[in-house]
C-alpha positions as CSV (number, residue, x, y, z in Angstrom):
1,X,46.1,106.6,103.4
2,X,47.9,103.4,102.5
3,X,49.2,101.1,105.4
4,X,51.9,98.2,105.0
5,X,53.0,96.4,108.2
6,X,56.5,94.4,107.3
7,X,57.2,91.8,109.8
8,X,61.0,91.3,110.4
9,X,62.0,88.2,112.8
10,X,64.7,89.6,115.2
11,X,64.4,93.0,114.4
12,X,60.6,94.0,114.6
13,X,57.8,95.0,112.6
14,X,57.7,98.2,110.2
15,X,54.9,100.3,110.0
16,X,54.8,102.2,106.7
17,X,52.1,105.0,105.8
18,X,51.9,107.1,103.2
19,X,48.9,109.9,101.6
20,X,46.8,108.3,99.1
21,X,47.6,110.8,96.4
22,X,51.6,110.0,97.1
23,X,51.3,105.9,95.9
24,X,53.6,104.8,93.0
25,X,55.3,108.8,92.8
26,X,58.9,109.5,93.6
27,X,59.4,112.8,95.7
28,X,62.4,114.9,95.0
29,X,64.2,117.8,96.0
30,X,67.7,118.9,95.5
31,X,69.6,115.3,95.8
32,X,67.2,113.8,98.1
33,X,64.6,111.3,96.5
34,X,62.4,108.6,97.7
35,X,60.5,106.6,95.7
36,X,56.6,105.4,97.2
37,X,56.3,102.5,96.2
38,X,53.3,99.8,96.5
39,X,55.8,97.1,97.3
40,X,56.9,99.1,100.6
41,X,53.4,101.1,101.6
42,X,50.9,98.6,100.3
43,X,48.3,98.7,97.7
44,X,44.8,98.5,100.0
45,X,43.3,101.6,101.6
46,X,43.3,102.3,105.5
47,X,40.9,104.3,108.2
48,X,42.8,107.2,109.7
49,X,41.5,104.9,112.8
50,X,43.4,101.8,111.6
51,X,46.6,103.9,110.9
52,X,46.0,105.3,114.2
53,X,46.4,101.5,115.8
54,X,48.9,100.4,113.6
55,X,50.9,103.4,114.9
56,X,50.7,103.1,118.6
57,X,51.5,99.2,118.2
58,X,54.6,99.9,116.2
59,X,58.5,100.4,117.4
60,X,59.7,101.7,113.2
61,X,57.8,103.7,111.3
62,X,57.6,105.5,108.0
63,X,55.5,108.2,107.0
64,X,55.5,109.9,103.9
65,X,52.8,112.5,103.1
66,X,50.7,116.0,105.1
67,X,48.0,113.4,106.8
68,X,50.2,110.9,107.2
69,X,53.0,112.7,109.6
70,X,50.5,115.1,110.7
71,X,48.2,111.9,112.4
72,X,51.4,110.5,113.8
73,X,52.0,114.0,115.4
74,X,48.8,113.7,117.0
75,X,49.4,111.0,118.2
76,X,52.5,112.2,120.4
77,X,54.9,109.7,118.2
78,X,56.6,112.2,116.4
79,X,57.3,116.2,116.6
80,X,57.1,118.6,113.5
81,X,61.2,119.4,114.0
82,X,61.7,115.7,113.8
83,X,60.5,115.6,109.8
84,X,62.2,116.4,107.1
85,X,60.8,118.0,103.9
86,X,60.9,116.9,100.6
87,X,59.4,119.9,98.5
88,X,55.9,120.6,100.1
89,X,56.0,116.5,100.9
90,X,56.9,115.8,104.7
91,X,58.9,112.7,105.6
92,X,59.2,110.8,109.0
93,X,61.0,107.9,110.5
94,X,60.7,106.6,114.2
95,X,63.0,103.6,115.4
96,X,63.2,101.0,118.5
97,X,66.2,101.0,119.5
């Protein structure tokens, strides 16, 4: 998995994750699109343990990809209903509010 942490003064850090195989693709289906970019999930390889800590430390998160939202389930921070789909491609979002 790739792992990017954005900081954000005032309104807190961003975790985003995404599969390894998903980096630099743009998923579609019907009118929805999202494009996984390097700029916004990093370019340097992570341990399912470091995404793991990254997770439990963050208040917003994005996930894009099967290991991805499916570690982040484990981890109690997000339910299957709570995804959407994008073709096979699951796709998660948690926010502080």
């Amino acid at each position: 998995m790739f792992l990017k942490v954005h900081h954000s003064p005032g309104t807190g850090d961003i975790v985003a994750v995404c599969d390894r195989e998903l980096l630099n693709t743009t998923l579609r289906h019907g009118e929805v699109s999202i494009q996984v970019s390097e700029w916004f999930y990093g370019n340097c390889p992570a341990s399912e343990e470091a995404v793991a800590e990254a997770l439990r430390k963050a208040g917003n998160i994005n996930l894009v990809g099967k290991r991805a939202v499916r570690l982040a389930i484990e981890l109690g921070l997000v339910t299957q209903a709570g995804c959407i789909m994008i073709g096979e491609i699951p796709h998660a979002q948690v926010y502080s509010l």
